[in-house]
C-alpha positions in Angstrom: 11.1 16.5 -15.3 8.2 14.0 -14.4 8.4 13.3 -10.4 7.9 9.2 -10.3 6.9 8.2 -6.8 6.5 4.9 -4.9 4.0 3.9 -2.8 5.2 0.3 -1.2 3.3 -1.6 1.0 2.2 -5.6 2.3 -1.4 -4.5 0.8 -2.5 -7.7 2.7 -5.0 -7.3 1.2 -5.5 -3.2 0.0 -8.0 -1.0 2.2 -9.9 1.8 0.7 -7.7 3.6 2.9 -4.3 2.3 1.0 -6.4 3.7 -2.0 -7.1 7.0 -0.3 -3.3 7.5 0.2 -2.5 6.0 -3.4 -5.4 8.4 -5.0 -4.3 11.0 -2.8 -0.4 10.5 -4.6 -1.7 10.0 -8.1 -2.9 14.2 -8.0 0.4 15.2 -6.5 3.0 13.1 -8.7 3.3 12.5 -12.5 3.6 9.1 -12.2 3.1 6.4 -9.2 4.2 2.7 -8.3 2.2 0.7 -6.4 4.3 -1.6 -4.9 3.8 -5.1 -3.0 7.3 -5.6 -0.9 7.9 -8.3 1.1 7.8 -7.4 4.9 9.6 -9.9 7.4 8.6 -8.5 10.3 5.3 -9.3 9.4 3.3 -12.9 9.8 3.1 -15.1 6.7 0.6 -13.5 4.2 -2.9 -14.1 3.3 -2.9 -13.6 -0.5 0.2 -14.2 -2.4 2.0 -10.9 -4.4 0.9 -12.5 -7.6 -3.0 -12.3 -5.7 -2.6 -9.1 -4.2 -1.3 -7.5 -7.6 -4.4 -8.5 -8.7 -6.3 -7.3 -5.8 -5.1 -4.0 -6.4 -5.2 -3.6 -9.9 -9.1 -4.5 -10.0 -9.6 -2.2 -7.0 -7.7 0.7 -8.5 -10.2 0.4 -11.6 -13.4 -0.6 -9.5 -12.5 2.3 -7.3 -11.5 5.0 -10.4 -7.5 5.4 -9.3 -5.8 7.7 -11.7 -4.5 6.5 -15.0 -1.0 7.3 -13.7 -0.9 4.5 -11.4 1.2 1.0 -12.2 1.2 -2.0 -9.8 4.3 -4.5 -9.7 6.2 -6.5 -6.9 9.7 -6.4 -5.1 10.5 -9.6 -3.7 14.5 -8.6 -3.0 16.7 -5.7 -2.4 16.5 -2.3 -1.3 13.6 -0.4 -1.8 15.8 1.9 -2.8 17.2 -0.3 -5.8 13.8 0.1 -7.3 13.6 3.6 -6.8 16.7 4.2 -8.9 15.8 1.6 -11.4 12.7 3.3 -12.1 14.0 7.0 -11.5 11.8 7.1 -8.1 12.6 10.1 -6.1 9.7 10.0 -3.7 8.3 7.1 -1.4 5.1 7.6 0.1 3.5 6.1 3.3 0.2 6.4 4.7 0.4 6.7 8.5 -2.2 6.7 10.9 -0.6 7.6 14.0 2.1 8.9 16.2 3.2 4.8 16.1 3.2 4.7 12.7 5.4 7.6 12.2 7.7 6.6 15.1 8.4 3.2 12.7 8.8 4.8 9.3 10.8 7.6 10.3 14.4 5.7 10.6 13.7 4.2 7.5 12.8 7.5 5.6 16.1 8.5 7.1 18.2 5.4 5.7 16.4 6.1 2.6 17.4 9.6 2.1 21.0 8.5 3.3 21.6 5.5 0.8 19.5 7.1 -2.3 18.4 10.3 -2.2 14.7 8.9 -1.7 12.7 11.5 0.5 9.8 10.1 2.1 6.5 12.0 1.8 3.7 10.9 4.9 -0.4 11.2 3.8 -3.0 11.0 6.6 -5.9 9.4 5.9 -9.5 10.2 6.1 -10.6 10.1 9.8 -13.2 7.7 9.2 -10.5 5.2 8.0 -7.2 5.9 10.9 -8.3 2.5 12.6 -8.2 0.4 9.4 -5.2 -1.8 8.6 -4.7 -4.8 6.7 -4.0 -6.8 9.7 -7.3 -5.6 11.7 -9.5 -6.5 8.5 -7.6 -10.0 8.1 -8.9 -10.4 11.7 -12.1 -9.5 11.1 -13.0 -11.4 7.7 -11.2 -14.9 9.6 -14.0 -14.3 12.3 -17.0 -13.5 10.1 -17.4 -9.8 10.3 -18.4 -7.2 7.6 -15.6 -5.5 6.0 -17.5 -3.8 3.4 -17.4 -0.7 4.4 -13.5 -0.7 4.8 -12.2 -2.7 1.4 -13.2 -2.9 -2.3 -16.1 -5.0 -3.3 -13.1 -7.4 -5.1 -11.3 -7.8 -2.1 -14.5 -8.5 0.2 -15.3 -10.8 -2.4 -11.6 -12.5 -1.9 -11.3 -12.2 1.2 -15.0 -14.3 1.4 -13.3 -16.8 -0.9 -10.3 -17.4 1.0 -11.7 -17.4 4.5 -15.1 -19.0 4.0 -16.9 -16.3 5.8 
């Protein structure tokens, strides 16, 4: 039986950290899905899904991401309801820290109630615990390097976009 799991996320934009964790789940699972969900607790977005699709495709390959990876989008429903369209019985969340874990954990509950979806937590790479999406949106809109912490096609994008 091949173990499908998800990895969902706002990848606004995708870290080499979100690509540690995804990496990280392409060697434990037969097959992975990448997937850009909408998050409403979080401020409007900086790339589109369509763009950030994109963005992680090309860093996937730039970066050498297993061959068992596939990117999409999930704009409404359940999480869930793609899990059992696509025979998902695995998420899997990166988490940095006590906080992180403290806000995932009532969902991986609610997810194991309404689906049968366990939830499976990586750590990442020291070096990388202090990185999010939001930090390096930050950091780009005020002209820092964020080389070190994204793909060379998202620093590129993210120098498009911001003008920086």
């Amino acid at each position: 039986m091949a173990q499908i799991a998800v990895v969902p996320g706002s990848f606004d934009p995708v870290t080499l950290g979100h690509l540690d964790v995804i990496g990280r789940a392409a060697g434990l699972f037969n097959e992975v899905h990448v997937l850009v969900v909408h998050n409403p607790d979080k401020r409007p977005a900086m790339f589109d899904a369509v763009d950030r699709v994109r963005l992680i495709e090309e860093s996937l390959v730039e970066t050498g991401v297993s061959d068992n990876v596939r990117v999409g989008e999930w704009t409404s429903g359940l999480l869930v309801d793609y899990c059992r369209q696509v025979g998902a019985k695995v998420l899997v969340k990166g988490v940095r820290s006590g906080e992180d874990v403290a806000y995932e954990t009532p969902m991986a509950i609610m997810n194991r109630h309404l689906a049968d979806v366990e939830t499976v937590f990586l750590l990442p790479e020291a070096a990388r615990a202090h990185v999010s999406s939001s930090l390096i949106r930050q950091v780009a809109s005020l002209g820092g390097d964020v080389t070190p912490y994204v793909p060379q096609v998202v620093a590129a994008a993210l120098h498009e976009h911001t003008g920086r």
